[in-house]
C-alpha positions as CSV (number, residue, x, y, z in Angstrom):
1,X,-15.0,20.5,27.6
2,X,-11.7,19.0,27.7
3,X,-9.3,18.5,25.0
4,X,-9.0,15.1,22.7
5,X,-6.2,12.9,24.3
6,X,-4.4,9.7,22.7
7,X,-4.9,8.0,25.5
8,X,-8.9,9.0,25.3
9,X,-9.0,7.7,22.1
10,X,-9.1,4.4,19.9
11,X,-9.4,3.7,16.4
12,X,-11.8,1.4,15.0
13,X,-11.9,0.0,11.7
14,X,-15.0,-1.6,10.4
15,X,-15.6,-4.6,8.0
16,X,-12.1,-4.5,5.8
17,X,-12.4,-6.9,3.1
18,X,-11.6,-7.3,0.1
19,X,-14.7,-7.4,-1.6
20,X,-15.9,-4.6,0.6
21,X,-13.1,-2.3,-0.9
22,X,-14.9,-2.6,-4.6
23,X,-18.1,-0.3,-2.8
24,X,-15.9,2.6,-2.7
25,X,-16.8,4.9,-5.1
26,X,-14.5,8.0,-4.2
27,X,-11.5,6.7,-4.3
28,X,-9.9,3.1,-5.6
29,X,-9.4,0.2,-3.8
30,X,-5.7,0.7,-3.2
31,X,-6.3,4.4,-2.5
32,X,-8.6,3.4,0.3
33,X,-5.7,0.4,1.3
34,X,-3.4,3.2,1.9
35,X,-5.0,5.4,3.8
36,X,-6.1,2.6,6.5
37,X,-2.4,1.7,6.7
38,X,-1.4,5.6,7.0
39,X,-4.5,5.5,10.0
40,X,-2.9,2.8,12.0
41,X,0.6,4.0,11.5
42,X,-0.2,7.6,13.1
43,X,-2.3,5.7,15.6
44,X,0.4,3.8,16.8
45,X,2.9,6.7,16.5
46,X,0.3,8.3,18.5
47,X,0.0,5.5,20.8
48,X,-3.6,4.8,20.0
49,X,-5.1,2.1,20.3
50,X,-7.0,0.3,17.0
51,X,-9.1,-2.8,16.5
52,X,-9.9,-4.1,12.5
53,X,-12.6,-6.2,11.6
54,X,-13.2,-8.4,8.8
55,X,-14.6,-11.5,8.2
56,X,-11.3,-12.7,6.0
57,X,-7.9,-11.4,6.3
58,X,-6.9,-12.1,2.3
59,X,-10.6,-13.1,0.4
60,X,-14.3,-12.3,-0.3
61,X,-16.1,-13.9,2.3
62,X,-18.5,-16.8,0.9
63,X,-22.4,-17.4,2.3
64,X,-22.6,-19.9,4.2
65,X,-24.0,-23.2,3.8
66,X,-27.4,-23.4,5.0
67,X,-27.8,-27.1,5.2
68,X,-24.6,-27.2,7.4
């Protein structure tokens, strides 16, 4: 087995929204906030690459309308 390499690696963060921030129950909101910016920092210290998703950047996302 080889050893973990930067380059060998990515860092993918999954569904960051707002209102998806208020299910975490171990730490708060901002807590959480913080340490996904501390993540990407040493990631791109590190050279890694990292992908976010999120449906909105700055609000709960809303259903959509069904009728549309």
């Amino acid at each position: 087995m080889s050893d973990l390499q930067a380059q060998d690696s990515a860092l993918i963060l999954i569904d960051h929204q707002v209102i998806s921030m208020g299910f975490i129950k171990t730490q708060s909101p901002d807590v959480a906030k913080l340490n996904s910016i501390t993540l990407v920092k040493a990631a791109k210290v590190l050279d890694i690459p990292n992908v976010w998703t999120s449906s909105t950047e700055d609000r709960p996302a809303r259903p959509r309308d069904a009728a549309r």
